[in-house]
C-alpha beads as a LAMMPS data file, in Angstrom:
LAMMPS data file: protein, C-alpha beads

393 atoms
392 bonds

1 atom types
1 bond types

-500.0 500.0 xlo xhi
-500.0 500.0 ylo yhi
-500.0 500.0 zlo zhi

Masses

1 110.0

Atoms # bond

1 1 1 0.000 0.000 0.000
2 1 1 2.594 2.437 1.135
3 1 1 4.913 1.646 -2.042
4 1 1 1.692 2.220 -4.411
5 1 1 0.932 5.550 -2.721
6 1 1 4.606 6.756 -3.028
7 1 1 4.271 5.280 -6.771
8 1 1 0.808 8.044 -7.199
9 1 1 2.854 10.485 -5.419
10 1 1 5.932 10.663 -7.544
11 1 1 4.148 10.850 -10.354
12 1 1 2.097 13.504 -9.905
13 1 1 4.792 15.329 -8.139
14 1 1 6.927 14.558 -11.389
15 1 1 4.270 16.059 -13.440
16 1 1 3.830 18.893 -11.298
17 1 1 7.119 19.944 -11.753
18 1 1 6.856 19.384 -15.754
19 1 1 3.872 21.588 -16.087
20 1 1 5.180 25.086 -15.501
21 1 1 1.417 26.322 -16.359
22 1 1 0.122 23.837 -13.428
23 1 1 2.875 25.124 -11.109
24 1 1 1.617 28.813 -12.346
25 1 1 -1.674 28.509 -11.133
26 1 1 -0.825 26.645 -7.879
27 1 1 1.353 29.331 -7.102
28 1 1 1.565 32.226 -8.805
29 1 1 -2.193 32.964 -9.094
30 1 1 -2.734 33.244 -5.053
31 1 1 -0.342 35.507 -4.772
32 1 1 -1.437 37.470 -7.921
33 1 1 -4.799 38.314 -6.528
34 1 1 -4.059 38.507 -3.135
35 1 1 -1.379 41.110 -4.010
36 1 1 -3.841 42.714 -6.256
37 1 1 -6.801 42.604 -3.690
38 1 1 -4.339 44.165 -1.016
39 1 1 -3.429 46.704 -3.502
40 1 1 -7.080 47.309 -4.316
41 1 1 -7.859 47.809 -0.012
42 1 1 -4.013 49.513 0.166
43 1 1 -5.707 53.176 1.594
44 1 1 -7.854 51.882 4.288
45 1 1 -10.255 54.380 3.733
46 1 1 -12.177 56.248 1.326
47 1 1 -11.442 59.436 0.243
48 1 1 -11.709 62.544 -2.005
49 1 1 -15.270 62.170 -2.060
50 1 1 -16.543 64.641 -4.394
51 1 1 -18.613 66.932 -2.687
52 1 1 -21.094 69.764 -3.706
53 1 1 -22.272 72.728 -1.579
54 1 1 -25.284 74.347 -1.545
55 1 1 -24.738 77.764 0.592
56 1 1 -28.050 79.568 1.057
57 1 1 -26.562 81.780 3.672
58 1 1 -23.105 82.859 2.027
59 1 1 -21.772 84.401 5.443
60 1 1 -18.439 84.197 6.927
61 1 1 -19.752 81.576 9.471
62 1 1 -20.972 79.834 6.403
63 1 1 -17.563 79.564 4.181
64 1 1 -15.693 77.995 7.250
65 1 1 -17.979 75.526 7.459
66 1 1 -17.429 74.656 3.851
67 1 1 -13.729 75.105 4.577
68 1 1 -14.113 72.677 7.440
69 1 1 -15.349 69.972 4.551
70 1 1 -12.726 71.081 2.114
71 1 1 -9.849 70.778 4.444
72 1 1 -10.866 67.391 5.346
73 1 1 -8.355 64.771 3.095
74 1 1 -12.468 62.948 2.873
75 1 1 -13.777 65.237 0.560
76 1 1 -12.657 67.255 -2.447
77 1 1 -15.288 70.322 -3.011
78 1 1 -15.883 70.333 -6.661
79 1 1 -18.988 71.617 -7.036
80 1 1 -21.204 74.978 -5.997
81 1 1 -24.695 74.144 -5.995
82 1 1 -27.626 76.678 -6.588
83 1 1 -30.704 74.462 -5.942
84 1 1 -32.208 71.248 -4.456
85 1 1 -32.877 70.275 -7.912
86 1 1 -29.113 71.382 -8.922
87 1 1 -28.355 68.895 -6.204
88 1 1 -29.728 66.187 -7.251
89 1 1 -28.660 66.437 -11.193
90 1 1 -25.287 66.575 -10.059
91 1 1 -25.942 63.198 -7.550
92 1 1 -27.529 61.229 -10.433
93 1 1 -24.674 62.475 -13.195
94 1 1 -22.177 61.305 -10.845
95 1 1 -20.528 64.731 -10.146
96 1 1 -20.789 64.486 -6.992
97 1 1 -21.076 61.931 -3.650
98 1 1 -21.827 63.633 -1.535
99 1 1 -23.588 67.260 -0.393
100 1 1 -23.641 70.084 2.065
101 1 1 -26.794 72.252 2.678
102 1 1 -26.493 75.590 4.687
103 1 1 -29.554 77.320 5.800
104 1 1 -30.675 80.522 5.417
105 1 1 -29.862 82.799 8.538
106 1 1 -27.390 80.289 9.668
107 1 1 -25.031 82.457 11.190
108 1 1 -27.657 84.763 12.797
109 1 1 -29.246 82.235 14.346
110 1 1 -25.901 80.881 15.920
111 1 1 -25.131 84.563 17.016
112 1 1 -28.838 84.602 18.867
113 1 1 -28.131 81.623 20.733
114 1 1 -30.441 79.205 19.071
115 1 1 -28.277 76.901 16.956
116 1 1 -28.808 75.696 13.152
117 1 1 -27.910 73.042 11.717
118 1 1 -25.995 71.889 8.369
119 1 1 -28.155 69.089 6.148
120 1 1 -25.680 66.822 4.800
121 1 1 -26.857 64.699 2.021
122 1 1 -25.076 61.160 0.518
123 1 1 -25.246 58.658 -2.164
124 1 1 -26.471 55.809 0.062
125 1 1 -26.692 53.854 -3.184
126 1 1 -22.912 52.682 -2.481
127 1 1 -22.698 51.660 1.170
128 1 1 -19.051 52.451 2.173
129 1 1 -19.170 55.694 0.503
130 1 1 -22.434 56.839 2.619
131 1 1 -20.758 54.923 5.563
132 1 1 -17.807 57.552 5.002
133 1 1 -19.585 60.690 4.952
134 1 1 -21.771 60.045 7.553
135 1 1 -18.791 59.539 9.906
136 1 1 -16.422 61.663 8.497
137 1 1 -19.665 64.784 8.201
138 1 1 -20.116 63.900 12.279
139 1 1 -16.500 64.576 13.192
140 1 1 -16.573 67.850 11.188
141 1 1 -19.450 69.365 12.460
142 1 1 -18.646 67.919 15.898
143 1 1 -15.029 69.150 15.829
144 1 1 -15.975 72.909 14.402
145 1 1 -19.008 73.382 16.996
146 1 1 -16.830 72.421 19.670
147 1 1 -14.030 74.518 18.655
148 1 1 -17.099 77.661 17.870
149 1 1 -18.493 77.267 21.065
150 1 1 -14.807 77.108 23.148
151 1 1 -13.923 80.581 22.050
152 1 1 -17.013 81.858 22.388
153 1 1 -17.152 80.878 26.354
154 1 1 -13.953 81.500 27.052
155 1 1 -14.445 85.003 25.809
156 1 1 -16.803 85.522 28.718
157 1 1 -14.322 83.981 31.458
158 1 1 -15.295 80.455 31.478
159 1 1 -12.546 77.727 31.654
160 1 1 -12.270 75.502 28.328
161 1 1 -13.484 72.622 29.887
162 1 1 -16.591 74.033 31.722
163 1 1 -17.179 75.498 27.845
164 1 1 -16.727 72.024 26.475
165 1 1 -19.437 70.867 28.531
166 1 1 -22.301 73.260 26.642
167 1 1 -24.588 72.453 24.309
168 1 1 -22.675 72.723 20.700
169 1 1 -24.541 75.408 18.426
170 1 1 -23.916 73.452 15.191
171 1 1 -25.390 70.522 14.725
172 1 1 -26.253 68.700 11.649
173 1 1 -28.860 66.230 9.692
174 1 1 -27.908 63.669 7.274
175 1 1 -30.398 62.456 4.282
176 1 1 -28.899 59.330 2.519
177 1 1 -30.910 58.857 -0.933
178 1 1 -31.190 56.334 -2.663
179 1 1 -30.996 53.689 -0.389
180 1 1 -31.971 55.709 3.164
181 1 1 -32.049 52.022 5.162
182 1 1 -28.817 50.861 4.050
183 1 1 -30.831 47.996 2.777
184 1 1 -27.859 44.823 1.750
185 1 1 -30.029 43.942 -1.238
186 1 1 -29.835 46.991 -2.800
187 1 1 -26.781 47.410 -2.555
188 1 1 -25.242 43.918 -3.564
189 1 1 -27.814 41.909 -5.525
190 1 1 -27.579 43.793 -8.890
191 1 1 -23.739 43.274 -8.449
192 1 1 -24.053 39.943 -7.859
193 1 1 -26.561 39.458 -11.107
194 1 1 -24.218 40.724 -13.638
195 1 1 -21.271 38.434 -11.797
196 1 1 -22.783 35.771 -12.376
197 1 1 -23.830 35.907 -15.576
198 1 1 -20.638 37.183 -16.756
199 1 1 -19.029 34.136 -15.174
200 1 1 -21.598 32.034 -16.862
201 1 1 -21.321 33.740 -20.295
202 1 1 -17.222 33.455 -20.646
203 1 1 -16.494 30.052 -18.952
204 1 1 -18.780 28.529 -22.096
205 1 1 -17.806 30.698 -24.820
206 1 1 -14.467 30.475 -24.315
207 1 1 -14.636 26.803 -25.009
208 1 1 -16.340 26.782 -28.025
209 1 1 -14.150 26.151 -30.556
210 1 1 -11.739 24.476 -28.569
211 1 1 -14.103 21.866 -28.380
212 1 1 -14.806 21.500 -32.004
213 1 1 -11.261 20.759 -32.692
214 1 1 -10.751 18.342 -29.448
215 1 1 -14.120 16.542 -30.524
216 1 1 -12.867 16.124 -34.110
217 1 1 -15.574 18.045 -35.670
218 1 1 -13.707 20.994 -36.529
219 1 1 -13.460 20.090 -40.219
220 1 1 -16.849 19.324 -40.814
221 1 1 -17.761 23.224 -39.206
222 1 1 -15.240 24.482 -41.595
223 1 1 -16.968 22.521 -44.791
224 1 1 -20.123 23.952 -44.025
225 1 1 -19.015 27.636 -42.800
226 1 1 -16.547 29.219 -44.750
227 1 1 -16.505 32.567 -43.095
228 1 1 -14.571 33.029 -39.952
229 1 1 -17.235 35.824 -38.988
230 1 1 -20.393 33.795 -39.145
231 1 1 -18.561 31.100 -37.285
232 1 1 -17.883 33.656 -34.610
233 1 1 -21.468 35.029 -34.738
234 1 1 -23.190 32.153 -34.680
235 1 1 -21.076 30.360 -31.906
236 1 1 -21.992 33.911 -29.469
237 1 1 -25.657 34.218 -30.929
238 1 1 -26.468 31.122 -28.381
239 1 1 -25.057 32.009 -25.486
240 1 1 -26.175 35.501 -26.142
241 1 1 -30.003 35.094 -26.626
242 1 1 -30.044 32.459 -23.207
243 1 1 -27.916 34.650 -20.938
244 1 1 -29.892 38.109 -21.971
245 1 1 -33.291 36.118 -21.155
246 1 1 -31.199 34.455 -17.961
247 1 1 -29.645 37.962 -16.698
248 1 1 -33.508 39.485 -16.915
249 1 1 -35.056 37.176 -15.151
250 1 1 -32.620 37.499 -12.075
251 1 1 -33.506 41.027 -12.503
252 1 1 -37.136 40.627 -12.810
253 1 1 -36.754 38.420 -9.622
254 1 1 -34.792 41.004 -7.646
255 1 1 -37.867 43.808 -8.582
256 1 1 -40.566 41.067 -7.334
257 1 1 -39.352 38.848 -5.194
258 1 1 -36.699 40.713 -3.394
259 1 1 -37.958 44.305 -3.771
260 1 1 -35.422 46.250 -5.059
261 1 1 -36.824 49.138 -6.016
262 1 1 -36.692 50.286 -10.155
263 1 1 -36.745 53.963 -10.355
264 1 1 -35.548 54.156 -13.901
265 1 1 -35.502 53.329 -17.285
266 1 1 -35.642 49.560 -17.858
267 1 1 -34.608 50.335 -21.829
268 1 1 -31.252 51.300 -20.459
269 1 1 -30.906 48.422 -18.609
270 1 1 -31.239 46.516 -21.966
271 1 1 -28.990 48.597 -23.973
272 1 1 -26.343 47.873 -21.545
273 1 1 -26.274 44.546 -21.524
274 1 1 -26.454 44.381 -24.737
275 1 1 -23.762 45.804 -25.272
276 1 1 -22.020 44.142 -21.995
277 1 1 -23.055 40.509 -23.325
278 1 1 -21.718 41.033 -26.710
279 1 1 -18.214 42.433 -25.155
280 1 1 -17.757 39.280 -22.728
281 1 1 -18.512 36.803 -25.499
282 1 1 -16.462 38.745 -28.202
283 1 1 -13.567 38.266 -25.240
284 1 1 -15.171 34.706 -25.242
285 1 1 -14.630 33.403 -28.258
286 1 1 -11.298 35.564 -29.202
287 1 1 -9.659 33.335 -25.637
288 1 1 -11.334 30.805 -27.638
289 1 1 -9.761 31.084 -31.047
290 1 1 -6.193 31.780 -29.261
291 1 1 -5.805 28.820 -26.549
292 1 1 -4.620 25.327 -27.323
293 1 1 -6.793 23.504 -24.355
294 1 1 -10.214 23.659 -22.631
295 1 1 -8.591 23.680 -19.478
296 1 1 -6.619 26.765 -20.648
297 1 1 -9.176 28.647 -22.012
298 1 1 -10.875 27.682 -18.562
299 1 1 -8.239 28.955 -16.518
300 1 1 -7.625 32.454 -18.639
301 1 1 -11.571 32.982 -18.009
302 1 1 -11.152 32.266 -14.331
303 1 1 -8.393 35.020 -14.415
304 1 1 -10.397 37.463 -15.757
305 1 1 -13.469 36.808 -14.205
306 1 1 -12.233 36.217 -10.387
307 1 1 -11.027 39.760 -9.919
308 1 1 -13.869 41.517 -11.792
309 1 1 -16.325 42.280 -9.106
310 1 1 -13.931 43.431 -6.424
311 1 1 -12.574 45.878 -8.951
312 1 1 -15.614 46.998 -10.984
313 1 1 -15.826 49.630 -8.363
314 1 1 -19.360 48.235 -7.778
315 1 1 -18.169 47.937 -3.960
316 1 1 -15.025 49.794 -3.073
317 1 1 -15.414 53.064 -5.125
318 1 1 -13.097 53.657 -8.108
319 1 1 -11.814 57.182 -6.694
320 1 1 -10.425 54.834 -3.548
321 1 1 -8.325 52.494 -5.126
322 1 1 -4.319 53.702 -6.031
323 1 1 -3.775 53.721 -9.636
324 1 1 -2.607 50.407 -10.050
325 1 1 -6.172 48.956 -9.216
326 1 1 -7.897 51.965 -11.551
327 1 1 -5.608 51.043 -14.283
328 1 1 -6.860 47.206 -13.846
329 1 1 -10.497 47.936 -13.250
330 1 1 -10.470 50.171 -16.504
331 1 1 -9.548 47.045 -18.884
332 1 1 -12.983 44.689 -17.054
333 1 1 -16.257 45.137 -18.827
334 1 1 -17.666 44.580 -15.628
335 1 1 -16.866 48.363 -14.621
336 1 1 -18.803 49.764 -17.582
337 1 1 -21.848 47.757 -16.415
338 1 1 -22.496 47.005 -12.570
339 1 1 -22.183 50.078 -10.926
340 1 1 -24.799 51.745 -14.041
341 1 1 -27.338 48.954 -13.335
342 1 1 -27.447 50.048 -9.585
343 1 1 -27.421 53.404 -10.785
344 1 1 -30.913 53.292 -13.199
345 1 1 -32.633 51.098 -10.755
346 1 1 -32.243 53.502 -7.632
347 1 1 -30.845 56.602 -8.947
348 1 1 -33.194 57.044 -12.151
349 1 1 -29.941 58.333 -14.087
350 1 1 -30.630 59.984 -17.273
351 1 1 -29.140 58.151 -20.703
352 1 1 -26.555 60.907 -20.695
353 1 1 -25.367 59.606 -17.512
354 1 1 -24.929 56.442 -18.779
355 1 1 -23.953 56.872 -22.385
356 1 1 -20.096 57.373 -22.308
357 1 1 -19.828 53.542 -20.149
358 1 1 -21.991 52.600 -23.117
359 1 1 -19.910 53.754 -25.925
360 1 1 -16.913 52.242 -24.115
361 1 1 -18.882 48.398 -23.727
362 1 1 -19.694 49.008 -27.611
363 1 1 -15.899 50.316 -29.187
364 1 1 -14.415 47.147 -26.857
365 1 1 -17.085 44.551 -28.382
366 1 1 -16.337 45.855 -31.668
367 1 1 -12.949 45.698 -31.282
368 1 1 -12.978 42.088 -29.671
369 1 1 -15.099 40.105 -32.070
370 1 1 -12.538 42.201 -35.035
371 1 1 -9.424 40.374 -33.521
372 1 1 -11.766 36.963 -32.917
373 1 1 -12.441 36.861 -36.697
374 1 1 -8.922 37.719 -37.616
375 1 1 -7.926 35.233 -34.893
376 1 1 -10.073 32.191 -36.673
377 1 1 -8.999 33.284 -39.988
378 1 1 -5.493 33.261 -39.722
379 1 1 -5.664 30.218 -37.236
380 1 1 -7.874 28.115 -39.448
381 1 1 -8.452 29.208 -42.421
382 1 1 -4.844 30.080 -43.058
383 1 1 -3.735 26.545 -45.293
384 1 1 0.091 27.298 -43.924
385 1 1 -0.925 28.288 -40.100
386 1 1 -3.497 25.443 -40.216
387 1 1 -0.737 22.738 -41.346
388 1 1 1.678 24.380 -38.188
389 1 1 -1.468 23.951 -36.052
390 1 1 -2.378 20.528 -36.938
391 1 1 1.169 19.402 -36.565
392 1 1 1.323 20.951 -33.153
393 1 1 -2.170 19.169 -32.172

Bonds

1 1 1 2
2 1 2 3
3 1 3 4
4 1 4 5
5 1 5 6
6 1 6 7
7 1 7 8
8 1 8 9
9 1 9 10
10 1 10 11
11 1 11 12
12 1 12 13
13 1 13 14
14 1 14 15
15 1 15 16
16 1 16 17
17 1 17 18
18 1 18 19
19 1 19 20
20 1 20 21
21 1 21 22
22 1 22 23
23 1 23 24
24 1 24 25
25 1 25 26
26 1 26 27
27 1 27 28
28 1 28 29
29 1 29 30
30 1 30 31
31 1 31 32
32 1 32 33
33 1 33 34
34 1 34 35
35 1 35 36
36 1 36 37
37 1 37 38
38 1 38 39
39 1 39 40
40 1 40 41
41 1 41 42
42 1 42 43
43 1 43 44
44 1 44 45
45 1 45 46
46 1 46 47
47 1 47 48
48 1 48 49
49 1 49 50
50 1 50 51
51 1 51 52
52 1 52 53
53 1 53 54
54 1 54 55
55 1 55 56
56 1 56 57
57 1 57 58
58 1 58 59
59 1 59 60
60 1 60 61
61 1 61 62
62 1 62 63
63 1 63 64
64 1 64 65
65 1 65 66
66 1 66 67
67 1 67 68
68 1 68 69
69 1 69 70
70 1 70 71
71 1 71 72
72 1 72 73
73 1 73 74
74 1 74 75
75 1 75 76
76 1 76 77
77 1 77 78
78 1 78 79
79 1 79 80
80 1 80 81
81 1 81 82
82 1 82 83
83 1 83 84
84 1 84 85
85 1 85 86
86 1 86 87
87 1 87 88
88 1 88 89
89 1 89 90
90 1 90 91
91 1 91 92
92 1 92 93
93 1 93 94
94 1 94 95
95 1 95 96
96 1 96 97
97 1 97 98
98 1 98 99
99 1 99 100
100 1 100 101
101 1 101 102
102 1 102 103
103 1 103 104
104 1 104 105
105 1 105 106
106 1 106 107
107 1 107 108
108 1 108 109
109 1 109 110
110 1 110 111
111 1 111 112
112 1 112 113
113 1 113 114
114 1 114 115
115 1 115 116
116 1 116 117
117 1 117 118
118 1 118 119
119 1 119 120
120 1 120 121
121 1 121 122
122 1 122 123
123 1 123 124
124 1 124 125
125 1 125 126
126 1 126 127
127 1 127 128
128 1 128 129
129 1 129 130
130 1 130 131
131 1 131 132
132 1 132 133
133 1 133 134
134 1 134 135
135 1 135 136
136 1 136 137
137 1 137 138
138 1 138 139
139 1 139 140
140 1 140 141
141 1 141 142
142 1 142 143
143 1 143 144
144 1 144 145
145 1 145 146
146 1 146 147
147 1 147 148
148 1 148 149
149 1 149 150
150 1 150 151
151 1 151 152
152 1 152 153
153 1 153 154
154 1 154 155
155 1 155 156
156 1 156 157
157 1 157 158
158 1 158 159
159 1 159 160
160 1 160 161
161 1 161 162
162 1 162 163
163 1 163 164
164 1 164 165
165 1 165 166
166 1 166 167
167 1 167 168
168 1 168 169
169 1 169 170
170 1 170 171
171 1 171 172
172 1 172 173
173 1 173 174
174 1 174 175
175 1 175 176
176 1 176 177
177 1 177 178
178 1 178 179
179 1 179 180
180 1 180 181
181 1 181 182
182 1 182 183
183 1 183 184
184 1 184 185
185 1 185 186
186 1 186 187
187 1 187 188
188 1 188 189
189 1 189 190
190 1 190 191
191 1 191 192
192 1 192 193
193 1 193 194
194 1 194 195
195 1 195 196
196 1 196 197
197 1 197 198
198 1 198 199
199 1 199 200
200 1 200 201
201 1 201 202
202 1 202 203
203 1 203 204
204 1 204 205
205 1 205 206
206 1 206 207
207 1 207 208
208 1 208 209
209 1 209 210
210 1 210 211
211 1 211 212
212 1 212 213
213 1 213 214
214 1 214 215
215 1 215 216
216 1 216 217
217 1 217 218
218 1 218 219
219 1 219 220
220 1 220 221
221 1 221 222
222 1 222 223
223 1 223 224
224 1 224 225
225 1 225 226
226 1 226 227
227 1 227 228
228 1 228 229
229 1 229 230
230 1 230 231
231 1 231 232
232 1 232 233
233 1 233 234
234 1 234 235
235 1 235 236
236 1 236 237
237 1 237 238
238 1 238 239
239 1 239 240
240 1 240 241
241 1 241 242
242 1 242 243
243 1 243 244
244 1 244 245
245 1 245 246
246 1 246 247
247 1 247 248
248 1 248 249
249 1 249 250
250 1 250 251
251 1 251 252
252 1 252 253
253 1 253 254
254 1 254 255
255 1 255 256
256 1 256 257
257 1 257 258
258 1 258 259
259 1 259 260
260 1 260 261
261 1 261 262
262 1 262 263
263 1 263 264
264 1 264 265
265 1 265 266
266 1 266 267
267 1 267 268
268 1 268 269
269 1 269 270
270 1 270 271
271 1 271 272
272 1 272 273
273 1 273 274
274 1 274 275
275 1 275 276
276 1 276 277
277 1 277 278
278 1 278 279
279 1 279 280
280 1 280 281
281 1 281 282
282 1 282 283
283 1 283 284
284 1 284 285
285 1 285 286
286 1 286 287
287 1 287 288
288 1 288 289
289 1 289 290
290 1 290 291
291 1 291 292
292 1 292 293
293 1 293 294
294 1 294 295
295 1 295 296
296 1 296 297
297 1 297 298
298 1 298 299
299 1 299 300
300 1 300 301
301 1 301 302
302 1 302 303
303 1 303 304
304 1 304 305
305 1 305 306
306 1 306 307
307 1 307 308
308 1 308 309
309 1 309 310
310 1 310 311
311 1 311 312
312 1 312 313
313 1 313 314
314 1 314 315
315 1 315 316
316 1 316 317
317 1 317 318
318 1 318 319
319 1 319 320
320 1 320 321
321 1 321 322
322 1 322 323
323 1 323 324
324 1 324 325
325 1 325 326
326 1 326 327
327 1 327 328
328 1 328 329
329 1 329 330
330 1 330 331
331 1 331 332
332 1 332 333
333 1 333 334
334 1 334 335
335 1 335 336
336 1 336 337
337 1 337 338
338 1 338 339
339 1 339 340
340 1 340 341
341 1 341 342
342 1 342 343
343 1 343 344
344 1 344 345
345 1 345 346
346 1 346 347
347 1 347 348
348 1 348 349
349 1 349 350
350 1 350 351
351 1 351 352
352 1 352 353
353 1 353 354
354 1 354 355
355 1 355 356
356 1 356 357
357 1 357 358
358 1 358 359
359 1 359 360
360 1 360 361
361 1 361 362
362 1 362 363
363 1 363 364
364 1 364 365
365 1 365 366
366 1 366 367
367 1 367 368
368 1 368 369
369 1 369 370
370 1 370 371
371 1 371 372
372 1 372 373
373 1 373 374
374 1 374 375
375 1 375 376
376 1 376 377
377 1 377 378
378 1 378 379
379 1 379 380
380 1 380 381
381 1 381 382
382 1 382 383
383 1 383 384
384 1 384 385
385 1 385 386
386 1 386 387
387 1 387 388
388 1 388 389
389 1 389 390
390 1 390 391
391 1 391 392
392 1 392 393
């Protein structure tokens, strides 16, 4: 028993060792994404939150409040605000994350003794960024009343700490829209969705024609299809049609069953993953057309589609991660498509909002399914490529 189990061992271990792809994935892919995922986390903390002010007073008392928030490393003021409804354009266009609202007669009121307080307003849509301006808005408003109300005491005799014991005269009021409850489902479901289905959608593509050629039945695809493009085409149309109908239903279920609330257009949500579905099979079948193996079309998917999530930015906001992560989460579809869902069902974004991510899903499909159909050509269509292929097989 002990010989045959050392006989199992060797071997394996032998072929281990032989298979520098094997040894690749046992090894180097851990450390990969953990080193990625711990560059993606690497600041702790979210910050430069773009924020927009809304300053109906426009007082001295007034602009160092608004200093108080630019100072702060957790926001970066970008934009002056002249109206609720300025607010909120700005919010669903993604200018800003986050706002302040200053009352009228704010500073008078503090001078008369009877307090005011600042309204600040976040994008509870994305959890950790309304997390971070609610605490980060608290400390401010805390630390600057405090500091007020100190000088103002100790201008009439009393000791700092007997004036650290009032009542502070600034306090504040924080409206989180689009998700006000913090509600989990709203916040990770749709995410979830389009992870899955992109999972889904790539693991099978990128088989396809792998699988011909392994199964022998390469040839007879080629005698019947002469064109590397409606090969191409007609291996995504498939997997297209049953993960659009799939993808809808899990969003149909998440409106129904598990109440996530659909404030916008639905037609954008279908124009998008259009667009999104056509980019991850284009991918698809160009890993497809270029790998020797299933397995290592398989694995090359699994790199891809791992990571995509956690750097989509549909969780840990883009303008948090160091520019290594950016630079990574700008080459997945996945960016160009989550965080948009999430944004038409509880933001009601306009198609301007939208659009550019759009274009981007489009160009890349385009530009995929080109180098698929060059790929298959020159791969198998090519009579001197083909004969280097076959020999290789």
């Amino acid at each position: 028993m002990a010989s045959q189990f050392l006989y199992v061992f060797q071997r394996e271990w032998r072929y281990m060792l032989k298979n520098k792809r094997l040894l690749l994935i046992l090894i180097g892919i851990p450390i990969l994404y953990i080193t990625l995922f711990g560059t993606l986390y690497s600041e702790h903390i979210v910050n430069h939150i773009s924020l927009g002010v809304l300053d109906m007073d426009k007082t001295a008392l007034s602009r160092t409040v608004i200093q108080a928030f630019s100072d702060s490393d957790r926001f970066d003021y970008t934009t002056e605000l002249t109206s609720q409804k300025d607010m909120e354009n700005a919010m669903r266009e993604g200018k800003i994350f986050a706002a302040i609202v200053i009352p009228p007669d704010f500073e008078k009121d503090i001078k008369r003794g009877i307090g005011s307080k600042v309204m600040v307003v976040a994008n509870g849509a994305n959890m950790i960024i309304g997390n971070a301006v609610t605490l980060s808005a608290s400390e401010i408003v805390q630390t600057l009343s405090a500091g007020m109300l100190i000088k103002k005491m100790e201008a009439t005799g009393l000791s700092e700490s007997a004036a650290s014991a009032l009542i502070q005269p600034i306090s504040y009021r924080l409206r989180l829209w689009y998700n006000p409850t913090f509600n989990y489902n709203n916040f990770l479901l749709l995410g979830l969705m389009t992870t899955v289905i992109q999972q889904v959608a790539l693991l099978y593509i990128a088989v396809s024609i792998i699988r011909e050629k392994e199964q022998d039945t390469l040839g007879e695809l080629k005698e019947n299809c002469k064109s590397p493009f409606v090969i191409a085409a007609g291996k995504m149309l498939p997997y297209f049609i049953v993960n659009f109908l799939t993808l809808n239903i899990l969003l149909l279920e998440g409106i129904y069953v598990f109440k996530i609330p659909l404030y916008g257009n639905y037609m954008y949500i279908l124009l998008l993953t259009a667009a999104f579905l056509i980019c991850i099979l284009s991918l698809g079948i160009l890993l497809s057309s270029i790998c020797r193996t299933e397995l290592e079309a398989t694995q090359i998917s699994m790199l891809i589609a791992v990571p995509s999530f956690l750097f989509s930015g549909y969780t840990w906001p883009l303008m948090a991660m160091p520019l290594v992560a950016k630079i990574v989460a700008r080459l997945l579809p996945l960016t160009y498509y989550s965080d948009n869902v999430r944004k038409i069902f509880l933001m009601d974004v306009e198609f301007k909002t939208i659009l550019p991510d759009l274009m981007v899903l489009t160009g890349a499909a385009i530009v995929l399914f080109s180098l698929a159909v060059f790929v298959i050509k020159k791969k198998y269509f090519d009579k001197k490529i083909e004969a280097i292929v076959d020999a290789q097989s």
